[in-house]
N, C-alpha and C positions, 0 to 999 in steps of 0.2 A: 438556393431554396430559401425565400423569405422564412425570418423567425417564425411569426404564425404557422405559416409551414409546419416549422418543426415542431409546435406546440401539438397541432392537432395531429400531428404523424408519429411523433416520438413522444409522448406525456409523461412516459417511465422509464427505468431503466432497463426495463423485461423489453422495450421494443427496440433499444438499443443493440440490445444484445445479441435478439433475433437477427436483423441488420449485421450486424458483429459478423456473426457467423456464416453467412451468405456471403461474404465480402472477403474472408480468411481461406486461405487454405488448409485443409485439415490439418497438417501436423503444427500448423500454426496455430489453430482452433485449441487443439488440443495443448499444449503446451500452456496458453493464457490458460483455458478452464478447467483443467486435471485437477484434482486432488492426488493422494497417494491412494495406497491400495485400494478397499472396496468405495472409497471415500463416503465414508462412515462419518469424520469428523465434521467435512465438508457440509454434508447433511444435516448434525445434530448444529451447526453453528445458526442456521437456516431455521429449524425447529426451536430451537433454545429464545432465539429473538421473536417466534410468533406466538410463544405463549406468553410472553408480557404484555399484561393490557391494563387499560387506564379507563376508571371511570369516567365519563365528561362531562364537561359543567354548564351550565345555563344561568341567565340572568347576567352575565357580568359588563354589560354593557360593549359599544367598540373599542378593540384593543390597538394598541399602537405598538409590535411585537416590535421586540429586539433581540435576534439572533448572531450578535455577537458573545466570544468568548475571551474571556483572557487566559492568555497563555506564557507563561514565564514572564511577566511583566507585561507583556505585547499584549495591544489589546489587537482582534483576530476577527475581521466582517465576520466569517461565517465560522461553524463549529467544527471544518470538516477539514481533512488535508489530503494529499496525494500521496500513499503508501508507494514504497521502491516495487519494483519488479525488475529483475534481472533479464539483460535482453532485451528490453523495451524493443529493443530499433528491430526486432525481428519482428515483434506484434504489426507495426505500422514504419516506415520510414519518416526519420527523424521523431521519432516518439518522443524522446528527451526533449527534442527541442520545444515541441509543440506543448508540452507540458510545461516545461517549468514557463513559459512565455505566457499561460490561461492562468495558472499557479501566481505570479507575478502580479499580470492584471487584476486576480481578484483580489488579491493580498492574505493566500491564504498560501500552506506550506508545501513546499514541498521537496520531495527525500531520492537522492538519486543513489542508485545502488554501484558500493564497489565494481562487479559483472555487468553493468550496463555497458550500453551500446555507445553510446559516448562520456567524456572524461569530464572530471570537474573544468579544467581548461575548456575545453571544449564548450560548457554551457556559462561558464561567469560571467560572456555579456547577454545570458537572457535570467538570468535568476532574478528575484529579491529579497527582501530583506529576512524572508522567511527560508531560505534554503539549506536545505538538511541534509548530510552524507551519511548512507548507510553503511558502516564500518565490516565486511566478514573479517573476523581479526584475521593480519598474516602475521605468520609464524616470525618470521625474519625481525630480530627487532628494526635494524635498519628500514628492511622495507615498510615496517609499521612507522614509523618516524617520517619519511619521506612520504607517505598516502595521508600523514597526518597534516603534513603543511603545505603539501598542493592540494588538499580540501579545502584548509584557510585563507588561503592567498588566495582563490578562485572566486568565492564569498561565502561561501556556505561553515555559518556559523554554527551550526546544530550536530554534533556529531551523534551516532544512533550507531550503537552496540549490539549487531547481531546475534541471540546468546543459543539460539533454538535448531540451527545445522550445524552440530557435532560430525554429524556423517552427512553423504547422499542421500536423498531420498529415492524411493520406487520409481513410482509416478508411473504404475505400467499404461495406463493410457497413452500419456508419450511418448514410450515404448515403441507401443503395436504401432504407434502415426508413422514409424520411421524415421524421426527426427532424430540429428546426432548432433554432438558437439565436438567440434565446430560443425555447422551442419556443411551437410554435401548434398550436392541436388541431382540426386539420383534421379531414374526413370521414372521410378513412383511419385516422388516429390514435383519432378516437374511436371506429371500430369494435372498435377494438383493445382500448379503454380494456375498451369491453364484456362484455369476456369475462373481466374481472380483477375483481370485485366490491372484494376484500379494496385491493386497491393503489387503488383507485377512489375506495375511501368514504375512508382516510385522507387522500387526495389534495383530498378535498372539504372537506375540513374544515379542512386549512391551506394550501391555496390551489396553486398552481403554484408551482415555487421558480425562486427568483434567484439571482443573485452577492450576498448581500451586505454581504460585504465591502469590496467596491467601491463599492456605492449611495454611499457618502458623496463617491466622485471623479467621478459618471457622472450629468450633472444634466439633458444632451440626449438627444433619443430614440434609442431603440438603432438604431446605423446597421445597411445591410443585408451579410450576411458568412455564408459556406459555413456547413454544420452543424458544421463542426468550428472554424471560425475566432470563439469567441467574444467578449465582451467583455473579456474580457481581454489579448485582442491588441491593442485598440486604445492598452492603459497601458503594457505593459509592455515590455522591448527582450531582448535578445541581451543574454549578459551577457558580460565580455570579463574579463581577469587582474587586471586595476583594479577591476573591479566587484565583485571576492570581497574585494581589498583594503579598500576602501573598508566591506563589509561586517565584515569582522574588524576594522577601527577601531570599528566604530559598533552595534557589539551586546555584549552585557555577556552571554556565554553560553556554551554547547557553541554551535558554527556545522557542521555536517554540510554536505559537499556532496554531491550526488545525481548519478547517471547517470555514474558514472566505469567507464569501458570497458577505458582506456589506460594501460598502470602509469609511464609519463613524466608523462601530467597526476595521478596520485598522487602522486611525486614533489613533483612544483611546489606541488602542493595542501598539502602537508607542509607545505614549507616556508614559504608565507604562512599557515599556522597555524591552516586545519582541526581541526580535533577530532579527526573520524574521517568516514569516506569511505561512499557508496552505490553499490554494483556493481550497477547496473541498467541495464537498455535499454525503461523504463517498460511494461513487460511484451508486448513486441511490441506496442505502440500506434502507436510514430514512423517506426521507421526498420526495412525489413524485411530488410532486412539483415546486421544485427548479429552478433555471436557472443552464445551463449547465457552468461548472467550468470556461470553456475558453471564455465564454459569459459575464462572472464576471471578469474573469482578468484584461484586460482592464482599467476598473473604480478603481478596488486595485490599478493598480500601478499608476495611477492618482493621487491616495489618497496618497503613502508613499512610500518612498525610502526603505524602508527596504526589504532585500531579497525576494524571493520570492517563493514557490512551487506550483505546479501542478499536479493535480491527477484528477483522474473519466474518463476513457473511453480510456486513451490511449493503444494504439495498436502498433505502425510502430516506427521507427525511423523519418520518417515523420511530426506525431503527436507530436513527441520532437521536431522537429523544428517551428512547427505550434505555441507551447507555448512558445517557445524562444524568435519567433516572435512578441509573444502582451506581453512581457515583463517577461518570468517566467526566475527565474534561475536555476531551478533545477526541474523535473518530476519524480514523484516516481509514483510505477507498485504495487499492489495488486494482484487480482486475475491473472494477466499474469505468473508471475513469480511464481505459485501456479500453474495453467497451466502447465508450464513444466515441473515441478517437476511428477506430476503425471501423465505425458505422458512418460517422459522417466528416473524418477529417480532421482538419484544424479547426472546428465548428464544433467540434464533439464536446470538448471537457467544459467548454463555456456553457453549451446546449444544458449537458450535466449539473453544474453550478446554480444554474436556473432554474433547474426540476426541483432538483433540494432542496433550494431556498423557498419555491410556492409550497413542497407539501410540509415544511416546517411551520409556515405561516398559518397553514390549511388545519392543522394539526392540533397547534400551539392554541388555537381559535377555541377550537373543538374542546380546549381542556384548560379554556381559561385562564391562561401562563401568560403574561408578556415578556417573560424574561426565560434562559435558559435554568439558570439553576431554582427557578421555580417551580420547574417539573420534577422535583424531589419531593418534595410535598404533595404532588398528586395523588389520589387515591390508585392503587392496584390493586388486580388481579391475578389469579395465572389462567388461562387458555387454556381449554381440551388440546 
């Protein structure tokens, strides 16, 4: 499919999606797109980003925009990075790969999750210099020590402190799909398979994915545990104020922590010597009752100078400027950039990378900006 192609068939990520979904099998459908319970939070992150609006400006002659960011020193093309998803390789075959490989080329970040489908080994001859490991603390110090230094040896400089599953989450959408962990492809499931040619035949050819990351600590059969309650709950623990300490001792890095809601644990987080912070509520997956991420930002960057991310609900290039706006430095993308991949392939997150960047461009025109952090200064609104 010529680019043009793709311009005129796919402009957004809403037709990605569509695609997405035609192309997945349900419990795989569901899995990438569930929230938790009524997903309530899921919705209000969604609402939260459509009432921010910006007056726009006229007269300012042709702008020569720069949608670059810096980030920990790095300067960053574009403002936007690749959020973890656990299981990637269940969305699409070789997810990981194909990502950090579009990730790479554009020189933008990206974060591969403990529970993914393949291992830090496994991706460090496609990563670059921006590669991130999403840490779920394990309990074991050992096994924490040893997950610390095959992250580093593999390349991934960024470690990213997942602070927001304490427990499982519901996810009864998930549920009802019939998907389990490890999954089994039952009668149901493989009817499902049937109707997915494309996701089917990749599927077949490198097998069902695992965790394996973990293969190296998990030598007994996998015990039996909800669809949501994977193996990875059985290693890992609740991480507590010592366990970020004990992290900021024993990693030689940027140390991000994830899932900060509360501008007091900001605060604290500062001061045991975070890098920078993630304002997330793991995109309406845990907890349905959260405040929407860009309803929180705000009060975070009241609280601390320290960098900042943004994640949960974004969609547009737009949405990138909406968090720039109330103080984000950086917006990483989950299920989006999962989105394209299984709409159109190894084509997809590049596809992606190029929508964002026109309606940034399209955007940034519209409000007068040639720079990111000039859209602070913008005039606002709030939306019905």
């Amino acid at each position: 499919m010529p680019h043009m192609d793709l311009d005129q068939r796919f402009p957004a990520l809403s037709d990605l999606r569509r695609r997405a979904q035609r192309r997945l099998p349900r419990f795989v459908w569901e899995y990438l797109d569930s929230g938790t319970g009524v997903e309530a939070t899921k919705q209000r992150n969604r609402r939260a980003l459509d009432r921010i609006g910006f007056v726009p400006s006229v007269l300012h002659g042709p702008l020569e925009c720069d949608v670059s960011t810096l980030w920990l020193g790095a300067s960053l093309p574009l403002p936007v990075g690749m959020a973890p998803i656990g299981m990637s390789g269940l969305i699409w075959p070789d997810a990981e790969g194909h990502l950090a490989r579009a990730a790479r080329e554009a020189g933008i970040p990206y974060c591969l999750s403990t529970v993914a489908s393949q291992s830090p080994e496994d991706l460090a001859p496609h990563v670059g210099d921006q590669a991130w490991f999403q840490l779920y603390p394990p309990k074991d110090p050992d096994i924490r020590q040893d997950m610390l230094a095959r992250a580093k040896s593999a390349g991934f400089g960024t470690l990213v402190l997942t602070l927001d599953v304490p427990v499982a989450s519901r996810r009864e959408r998930q549920t009802r799909s019939g998907l389990t962990q490890p999954p089994r492809l039952t009668p149901r499931l493989l009817a499902q398979i049937a109707t997915c040619p494309a996701w089917a035949t990749g599927m077949a050819r490198r097998g069902m994915p695992r965790m394996r990351t973990l293969d190296t600590y998990t030598t007994s059969p996998m015990m039996s545990r909800s669809s949501t309650a994977h193996i990875g709950y059985l290693l890992r623990t609740s991480p507590d104020w010592d366990y970020v300490t004990w992290l900021r001792d024993n990693w030689d890095g940027p140390l991000v922590a994830k899932g900060v809601l509360r501008p007091e644990d900001a605060t604290r987080l500062e001061q045991i010597g975070c890098d920078a912070l993630w304002v997330s509520n793991h995109a309406g997956r845990q907890f349905d009752a959260a405040p929407a991420t860009i309803e929180a930002l705000t009060q975070i960057r009241a609280a601390t100078d320290l960098p900042l991310i943004l994640d949960s609900g974004v969609e547009t290039g737009l949405d990138i400027l909406r968090a720039f706006a109330l103080g984000a430095d950086l917006v990483m993308m989950g299920r989006g950039f999962h989105f394209a991949l299984a709409a159109l392939g190894p084509r997809g997150p590049a596809h992606l990378i190029d929508v964002l960047k026109k309606d940034l461009f399209a955007n940034m025109g519209q409000l007068g900006v040639a720079t990111l952090p000039e859209v602070r200064q913008a005039p606002r609104f709030e939306l019905d």
